[in-house]
Structures are given as C-alpha cells and as structure tokens.
BAVEXZA-435149 format. One line per 2 residues: number of its first residue (from 1); for each residue y, x, z of C-alpha. Coordinates in Angstrom, 3 decimals. Each point is the difference from the previous one (the first is absolute). Example, Ala and Ser with C-alpha at 12.3 -4.5 7.8 and 13.67 -1.06 7.14 Angstrom:
BEGIN
1	-4.500,12.300,7.800 | 3.440,1.370,-0.660;
//
This chain:
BEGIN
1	82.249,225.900,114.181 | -2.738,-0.151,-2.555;
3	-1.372,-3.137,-1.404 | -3.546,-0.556,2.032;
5	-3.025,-2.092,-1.259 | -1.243,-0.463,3.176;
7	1.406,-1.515,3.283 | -1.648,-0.039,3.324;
9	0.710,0.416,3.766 | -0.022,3.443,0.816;
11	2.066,-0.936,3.571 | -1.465,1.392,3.747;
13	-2.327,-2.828,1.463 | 2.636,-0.691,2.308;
15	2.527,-1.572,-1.636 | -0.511,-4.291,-0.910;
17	2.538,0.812,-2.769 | 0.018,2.799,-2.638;
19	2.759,-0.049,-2.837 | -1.871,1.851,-2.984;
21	2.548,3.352,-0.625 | 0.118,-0.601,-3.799;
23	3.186,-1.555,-1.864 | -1.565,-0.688,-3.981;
25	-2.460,-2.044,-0.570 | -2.124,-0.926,-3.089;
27	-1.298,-3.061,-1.138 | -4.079,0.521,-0.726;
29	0.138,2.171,3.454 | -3.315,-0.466,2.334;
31	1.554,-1.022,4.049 | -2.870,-0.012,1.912;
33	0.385,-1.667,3.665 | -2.388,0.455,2.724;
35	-2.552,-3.102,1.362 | 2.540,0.126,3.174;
37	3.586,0.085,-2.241 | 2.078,-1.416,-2.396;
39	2.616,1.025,-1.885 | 3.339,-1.087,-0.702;
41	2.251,0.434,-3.175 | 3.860,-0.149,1.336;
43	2.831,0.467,-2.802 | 3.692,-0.591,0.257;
45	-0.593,-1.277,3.664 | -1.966,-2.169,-0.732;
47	-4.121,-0.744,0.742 | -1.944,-0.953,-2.432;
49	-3.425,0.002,-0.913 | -2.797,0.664,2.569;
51	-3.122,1.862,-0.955 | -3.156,-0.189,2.143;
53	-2.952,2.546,0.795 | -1.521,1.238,-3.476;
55	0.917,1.833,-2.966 | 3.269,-1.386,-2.276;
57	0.973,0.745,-3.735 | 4.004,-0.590,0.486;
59	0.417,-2.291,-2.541 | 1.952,-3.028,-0.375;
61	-3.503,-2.113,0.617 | 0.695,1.575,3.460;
63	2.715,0.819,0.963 | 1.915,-3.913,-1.569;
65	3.168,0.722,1.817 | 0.412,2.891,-1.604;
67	-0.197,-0.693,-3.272 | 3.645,-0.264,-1.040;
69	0.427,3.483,1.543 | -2.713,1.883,-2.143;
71	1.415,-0.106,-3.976 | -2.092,0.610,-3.153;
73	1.139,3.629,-0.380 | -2.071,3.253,-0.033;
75	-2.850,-2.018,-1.504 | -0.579,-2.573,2.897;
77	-0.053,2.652,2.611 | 3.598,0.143,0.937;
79	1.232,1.404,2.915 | 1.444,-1.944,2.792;
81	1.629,0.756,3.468 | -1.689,-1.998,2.871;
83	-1.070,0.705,3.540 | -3.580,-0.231,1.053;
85	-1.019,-0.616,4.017 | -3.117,-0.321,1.292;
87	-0.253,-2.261,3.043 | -3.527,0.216,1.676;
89	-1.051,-3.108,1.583 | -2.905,0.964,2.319;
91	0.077,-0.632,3.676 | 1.717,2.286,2.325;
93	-2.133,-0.839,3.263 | 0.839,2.048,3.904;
95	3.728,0.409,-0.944 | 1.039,0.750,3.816;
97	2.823,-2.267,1.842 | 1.706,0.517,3.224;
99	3.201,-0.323,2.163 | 1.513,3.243,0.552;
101	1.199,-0.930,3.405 | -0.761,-2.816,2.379;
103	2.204,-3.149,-0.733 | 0.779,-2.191,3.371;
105	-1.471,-2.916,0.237 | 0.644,-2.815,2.136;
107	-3.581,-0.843,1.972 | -0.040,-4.031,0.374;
109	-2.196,0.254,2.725 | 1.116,3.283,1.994;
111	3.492,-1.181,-0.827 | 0.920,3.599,-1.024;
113	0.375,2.077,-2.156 | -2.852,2.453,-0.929;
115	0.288,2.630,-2.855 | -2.346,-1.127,-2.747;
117	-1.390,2.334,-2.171 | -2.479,-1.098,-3.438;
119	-2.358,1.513,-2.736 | -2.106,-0.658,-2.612;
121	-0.822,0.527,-3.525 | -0.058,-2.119,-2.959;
123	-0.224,-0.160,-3.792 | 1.618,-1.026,-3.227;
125	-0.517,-0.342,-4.160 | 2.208,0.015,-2.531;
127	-0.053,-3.601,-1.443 | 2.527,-0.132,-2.518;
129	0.892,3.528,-1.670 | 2.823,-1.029,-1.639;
131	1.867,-1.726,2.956 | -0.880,3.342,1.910;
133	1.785,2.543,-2.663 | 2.755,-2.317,-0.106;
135	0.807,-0.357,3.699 | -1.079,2.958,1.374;
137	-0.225,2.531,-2.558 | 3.009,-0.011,-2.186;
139	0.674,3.605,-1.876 | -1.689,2.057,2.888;
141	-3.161,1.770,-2.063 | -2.862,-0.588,3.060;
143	-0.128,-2.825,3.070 | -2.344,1.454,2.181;
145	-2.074,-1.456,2.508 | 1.588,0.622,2.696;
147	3.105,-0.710,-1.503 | -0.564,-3.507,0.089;
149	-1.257,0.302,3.429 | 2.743,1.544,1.260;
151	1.986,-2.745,-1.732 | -1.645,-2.956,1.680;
153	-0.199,1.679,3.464 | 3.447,-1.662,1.472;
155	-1.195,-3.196,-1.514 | -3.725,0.454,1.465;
157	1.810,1.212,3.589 | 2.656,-2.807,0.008;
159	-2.231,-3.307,-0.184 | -2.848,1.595,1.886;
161	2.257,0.214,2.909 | 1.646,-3.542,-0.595;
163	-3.642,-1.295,-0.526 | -1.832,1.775,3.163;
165	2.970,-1.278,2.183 | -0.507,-3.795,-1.399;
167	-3.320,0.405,0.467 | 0.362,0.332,3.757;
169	3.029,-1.901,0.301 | -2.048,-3.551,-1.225;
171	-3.297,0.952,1.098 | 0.956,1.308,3.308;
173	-1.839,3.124,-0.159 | 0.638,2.775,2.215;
175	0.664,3.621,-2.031 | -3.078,1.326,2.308;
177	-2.439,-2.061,-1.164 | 1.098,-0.946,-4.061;
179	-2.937,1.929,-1.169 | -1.717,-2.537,-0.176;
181	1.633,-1.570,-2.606 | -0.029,2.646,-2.420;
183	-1.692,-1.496,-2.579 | 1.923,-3.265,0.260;
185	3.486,2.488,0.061 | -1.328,1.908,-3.223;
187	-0.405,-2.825,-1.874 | 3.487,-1.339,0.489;
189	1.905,2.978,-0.822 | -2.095,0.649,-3.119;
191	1.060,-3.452,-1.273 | 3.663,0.647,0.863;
193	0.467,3.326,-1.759 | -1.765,-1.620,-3.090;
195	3.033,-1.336,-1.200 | 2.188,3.377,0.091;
197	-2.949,2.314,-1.198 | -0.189,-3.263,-3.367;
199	3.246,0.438,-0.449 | -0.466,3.417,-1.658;
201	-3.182,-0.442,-1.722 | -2.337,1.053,2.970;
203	-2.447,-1.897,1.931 | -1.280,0.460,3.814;
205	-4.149,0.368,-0.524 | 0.327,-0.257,4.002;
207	1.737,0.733,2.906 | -1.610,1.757,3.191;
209	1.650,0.272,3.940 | -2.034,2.296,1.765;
211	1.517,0.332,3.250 | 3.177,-2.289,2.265;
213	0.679,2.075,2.719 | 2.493,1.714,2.501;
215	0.566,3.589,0.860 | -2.090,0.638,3.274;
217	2.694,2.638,0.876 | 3.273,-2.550,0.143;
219	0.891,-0.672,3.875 | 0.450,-3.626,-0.767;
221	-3.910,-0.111,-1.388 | -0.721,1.388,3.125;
223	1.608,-1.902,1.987 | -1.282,-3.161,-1.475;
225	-3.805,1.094,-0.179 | 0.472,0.752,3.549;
227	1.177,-3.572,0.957 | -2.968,-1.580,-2.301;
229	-2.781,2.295,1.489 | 1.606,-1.070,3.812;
231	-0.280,-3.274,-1.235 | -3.707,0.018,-0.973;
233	-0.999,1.665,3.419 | 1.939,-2.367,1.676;
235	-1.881,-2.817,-1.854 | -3.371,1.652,0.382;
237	0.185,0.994,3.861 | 1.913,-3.124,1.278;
239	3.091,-0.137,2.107 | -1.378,0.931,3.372;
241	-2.032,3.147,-1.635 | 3.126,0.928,-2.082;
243	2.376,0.105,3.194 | -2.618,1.785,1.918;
245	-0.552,2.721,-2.977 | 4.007,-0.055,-0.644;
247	0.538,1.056,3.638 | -2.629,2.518,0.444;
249	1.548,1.750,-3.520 | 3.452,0.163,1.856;
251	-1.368,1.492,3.168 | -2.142,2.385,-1.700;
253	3.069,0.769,-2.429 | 2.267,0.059,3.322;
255	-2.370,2.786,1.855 | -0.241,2.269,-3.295;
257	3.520,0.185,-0.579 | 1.187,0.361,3.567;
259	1.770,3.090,0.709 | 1.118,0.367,3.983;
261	1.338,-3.718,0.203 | -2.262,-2.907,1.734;
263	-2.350,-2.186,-1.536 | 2.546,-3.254,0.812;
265	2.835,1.607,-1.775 | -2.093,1.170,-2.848;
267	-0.550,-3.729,-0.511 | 2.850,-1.538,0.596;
269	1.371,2.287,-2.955 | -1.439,-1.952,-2.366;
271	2.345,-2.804,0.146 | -1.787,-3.048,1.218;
273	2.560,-1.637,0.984 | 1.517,-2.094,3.029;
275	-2.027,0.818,2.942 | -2.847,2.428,-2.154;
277	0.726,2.428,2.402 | -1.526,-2.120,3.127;
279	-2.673,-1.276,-2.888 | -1.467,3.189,-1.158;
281	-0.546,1.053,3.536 | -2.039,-2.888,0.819;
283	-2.171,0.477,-2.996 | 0.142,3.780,0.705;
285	-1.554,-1.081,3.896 | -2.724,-1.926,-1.938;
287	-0.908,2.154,-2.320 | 0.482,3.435,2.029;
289	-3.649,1.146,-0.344 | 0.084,-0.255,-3.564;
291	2.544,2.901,-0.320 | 0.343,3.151,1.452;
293	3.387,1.518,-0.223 | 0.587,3.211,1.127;
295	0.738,0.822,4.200 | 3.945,0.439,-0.673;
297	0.348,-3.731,-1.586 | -1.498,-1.956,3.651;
299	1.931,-1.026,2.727 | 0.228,1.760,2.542;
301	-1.761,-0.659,3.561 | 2.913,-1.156,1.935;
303	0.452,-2.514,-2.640 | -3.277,-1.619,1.059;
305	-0.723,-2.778,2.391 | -2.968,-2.057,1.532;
307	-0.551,-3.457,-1.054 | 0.045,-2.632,2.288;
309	-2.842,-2.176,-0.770 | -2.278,2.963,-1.303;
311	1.378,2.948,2.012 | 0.009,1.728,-3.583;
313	1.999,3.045,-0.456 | 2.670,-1.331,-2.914;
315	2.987,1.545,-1.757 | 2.965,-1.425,1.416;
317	1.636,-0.976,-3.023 | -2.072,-2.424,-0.775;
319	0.370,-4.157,1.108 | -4.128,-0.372,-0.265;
321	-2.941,1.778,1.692 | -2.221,1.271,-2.721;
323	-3.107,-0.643,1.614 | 0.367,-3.619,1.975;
325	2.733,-0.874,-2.375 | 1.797,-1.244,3.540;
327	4.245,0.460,-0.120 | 1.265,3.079,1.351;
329	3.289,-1.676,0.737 | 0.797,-3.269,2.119;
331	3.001,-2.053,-0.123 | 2.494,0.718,2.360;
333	1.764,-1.932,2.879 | 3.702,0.417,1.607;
335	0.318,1.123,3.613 | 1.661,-2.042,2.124;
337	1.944,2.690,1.560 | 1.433,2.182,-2.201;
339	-0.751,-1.741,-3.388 | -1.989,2.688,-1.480;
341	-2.924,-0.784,-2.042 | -3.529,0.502,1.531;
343	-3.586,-0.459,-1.150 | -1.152,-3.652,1.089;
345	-2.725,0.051,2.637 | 1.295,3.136,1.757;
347	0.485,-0.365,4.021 | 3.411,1.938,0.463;
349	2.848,0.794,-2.400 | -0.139,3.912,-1.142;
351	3.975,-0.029,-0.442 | 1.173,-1.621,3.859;
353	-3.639,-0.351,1.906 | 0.294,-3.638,0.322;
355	-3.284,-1.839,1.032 | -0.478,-1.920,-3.463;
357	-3.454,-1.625,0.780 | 0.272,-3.303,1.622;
359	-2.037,-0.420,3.489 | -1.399,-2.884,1.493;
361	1.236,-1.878,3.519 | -2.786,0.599,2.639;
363	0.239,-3.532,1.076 | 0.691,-2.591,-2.936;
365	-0.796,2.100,-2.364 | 2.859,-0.820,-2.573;
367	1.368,3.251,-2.101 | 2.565,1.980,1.787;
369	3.102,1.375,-2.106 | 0.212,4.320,0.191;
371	3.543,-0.280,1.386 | -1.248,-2.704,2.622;
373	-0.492,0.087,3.740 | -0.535,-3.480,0.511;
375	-2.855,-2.221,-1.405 | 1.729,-2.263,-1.894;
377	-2.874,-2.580,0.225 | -0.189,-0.141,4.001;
379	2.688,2.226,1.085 | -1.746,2.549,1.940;
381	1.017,3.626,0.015 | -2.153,2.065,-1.981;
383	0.491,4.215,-0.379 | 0.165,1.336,-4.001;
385	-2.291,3.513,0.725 | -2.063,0.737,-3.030;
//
C-alpha cells in the first residue's frame, strides 16, 4: 500500500472500533481524531501511545513510545509498520436488553413458581481505549456496537435473574407486585455489572428495568391471579356475602350447564364432599326462587309432600320444609308387636295394626298398656277399641 500523509477514521458510524486499513506509516504524517475518538498506535502486539481528539504531526514528540521504532533514514521521514485504531468514546444510550424466554422463579409469597420475564435498556462509554482493544478487540479490524452487546448479554441475563430472585427472596416481595421496586432493582444490577463491563475498558452510564412481569397466557398465572382476585372479594364482601354469592354462582352455573339430569345431581357433581349431596339440596330449597332451571331438571309431582306444621307442598327429598323451616321427618319408634320401626306419635302400627297409642283407665285414670285388658292401677277390665 502507498505511503499516506494523512490518517483519519473513514469507518461506518456503527462500529466503537475502526482499525485504519493502511500498513506504512510516515513520521511528519497529520492523524486527525474526532472530538468523540482516540486513536491508538499498536506495533509488535503491543499498545502504545494514545492520541486524543485533534490534529497530530507523528513525530517522536508524540508518539514517545515509538521512537526507537522510527530510524533517521529517508531524511527523518522513514517509514514504519504500525497499526492505527480508532476507539470512539461517546455514549451509546437505549441499547435494548431482554430475556428471550421466561426464567422460573420461585414466588416467596405465592410459594410457586411463576415464569418471570424482564426488559429494559441501558447505556455504556468506552473508558479506557486501550484496555478495550486489548481485551476485546485483538486482530479483528472493527468491534461493533452490537458486538459488544451481544457479548455482555449472558452476563447482563445471568445476574439480572440471580439479582431479581434475591430481591424477592429477602424482601419478601411477591413477582405480581415487584414493580414497584424498579428503581430500587435498576440500581442494583447497574452496580453489579460495573465490575465485568471495567474489566474491559467500558463503563455502565446507567442501567434501566422497564418492566418484571409474567406471561398472562401461562395456566399457572392464571391460576394464581384467580386465587388472589377470590381472595380480595372474599375480603371485600365478608364471609356471609361471599358464601351467599359463592352458592348462587354454583346454582346459576348448575342450571346453565344442565343437560336432561336434575338440579341435585348437577350439584352433587361438583365434589363437595361427605354428605354435599344432602347439603346442596338444602341450599338448593333456600335458594329455589333465585334460579330457574329448565321443566326436565324438577322433581316430579309424586315426589312431593305436604308439610306438617305448614301444610306446604314440599319435595320429598328434602329433611326441612322450605317455608316454616319445620322437619319433614320424625324420629322413629319400635312396635311392640312385630318390631318394625314406626313414626312416634302414630295410633296403630302400619306393618301388624297394633293399637300403639296408650289409653287412659275410665276409673283411676292411670295409663293403660296397648296389649292390656286389665288396669294395672285398680284392676278393672277395660276394652282396647280405638
């Protein structure tokens, strides 16, 4: 390549590192380096002098570490092989950041675990050229940009996780409601990353998370924003108004999805456990005006009958009236004749047709057994006819 006089960037804007093309170099040449750049000589492996923003004669005045390489020959303009790059140092601000898939995350509150997902943006400077070209560069001719964000992304990914998940972990925050702490979060992982972006001549200008959050379409999400907004009714309404709301849903869910069976066994298919069955009728009884299922799911007429403290027409199956609230069922007695059970206060067994209501002797009064002919107070003879 031909000798040049003058040596400048002529790199895209993209790059934050531009080796000049040219291998001969002059003493008495003019470098000229941008306001935003400087430029680095690099010979034998080696970095050595460091020239800032302006226009530079290369001469020894200048260039002092190079002066044992350029000799006396050709009339003090000698030609000498060294590499040029020109690092520029302004700030690269809204350099985008994100995981590319949700990472799960143990919630220390839910006590499960959510997928997390986090972006943001943040920017860096170049803060010590030469430490950059000899970390990161090496004998590649450009570093671009995105280069070096592409190289810092596991780094970026790995302790933003480790840091988002100790930040709940200590604080007890709940992944649904770390926003927050944004700020507080930001902060934190810009200082740790410092260190590794330092390391390579680069500094952090700052450090941005715009959004914690979880994917609205994961069934666990839903599943655990369900629980939290049954929670906050519950809290708002009160027990007794939750229970009340909580059975009318089921009923109402129980008529619109009832296809030919009965409104009991639509309920008891929900699994409420030991003795729902007999429950969920007893709340149905309460609550029958408030639904209206369909002709095919009531019982039918012969299944009804009359209450006997209201003379209310009731469904047989259930224990209660629905109107006095009286029972629809008494405890039973034993026969003394044949052994058979039979409602107590009734005045002849329905199973033999014994006289079961005691009588009363005409004469002393005293209580006269169903099986007896005799008083058994004053003897006399007394007849059993009901």
């Amino acid at each position: 390549m031909a000798i040049l006089d003058v040596i400048k960037h002529e790199g895209p804007n993209d790059v934050l590192v531009w080796k000049w093309p040219g291998e001969n170099i002059t003493s008495l040449s003019q470098v000229i380096v941008n306001q935003t750049q400087e430029a680095l000589f690099y010979k034998n492996g080696q970095a050595l002098d460091l020239l800032g923003p302006g226009r530079h004669t290369l001469s020894t005045a200048n260039i002092p570490m190079m002066k044992t390489i350029i000799g006396a020959a050709f009339g003090g303009q000698s030609p000498f092989a060294a590499e040029i790059y020109f690092i520029d140092k302004a700030v690269l601000l809204d350099v985008k950041w994100g995981t590319p898939r949700p990472v799960p995350i143990l919630d220390p509150l839910l006590n499960v675990f959510l997928p997390v997902r986090a972006n943001g943006q943040f920017g860096f400077k170049v803060c010590d050229s030469r430490s950059l070209v000899t970390q990161l560069v090496g004998t590649v001719p450009t570093l671009a940009k995105e280069d070096v964000v592409n190289y810092f992304r596991g780094v970026i990914l790995t302790k933003t996780k480790d840091l988002i998940a100790s930040k709940l972990i200590n604080d007890r925050l709940s992944i649904l409601t770390v926003t927050a702490h944004l700020t507080e979060i930001s902060k934190s992982i810009q200082e740790n990353l410092q260190e590794d972006f330092k390391a390579f001549g680069l500094e952090i200008v700052n450090f941005f998370v715009n959004s914690i959050d979880v994917p609205d379409d994961d069934p666990e999400v839903q599943h655990v924003k369900a629980a939290m907004a049954n929670k906050a009714e519950y809290r708002i309404m009160g027990e007794d108004a939750y229970r009340t709301k909580r059975t009318f849903d089921v009923l109402e869910e129980a008529a619109k999805n009832n296809s030919g069976g009965n409104l009991m066994s639509t309920g008891m298919g929900f699994g409420m456990g030991m003795g729902a069955g007999q429950g969920f009728a007893n709340l149905a009884g309460g609550l029958i005006g408030a639904v209206t299922p369909s002709r095919a799911a009531l019982p039918a007429p012969s299944a009804m009958m009359t209450c006997p403290n209201c003379k209310t027409q009731v469904f047989s199956a259930y224990k209660f009236c629905t109107t006095c609230g009286g029972g629809m069922v008494t405890a039973n007695a034993v026969c003394p004749g044949c052994q058979n059970e039979v409602p107590v206060g009734g005045k002849f067994c329905g199973h033999c047709g014994l006289k079961l209501a005691a009588s009363l002797c005409p004469k002393c009064q005293h209580e006269i057994p169903p099986s007896a002919s005799n008083c058994p107070g004053c003897g006399a003879k007394v007849s059993q006819a009901g």
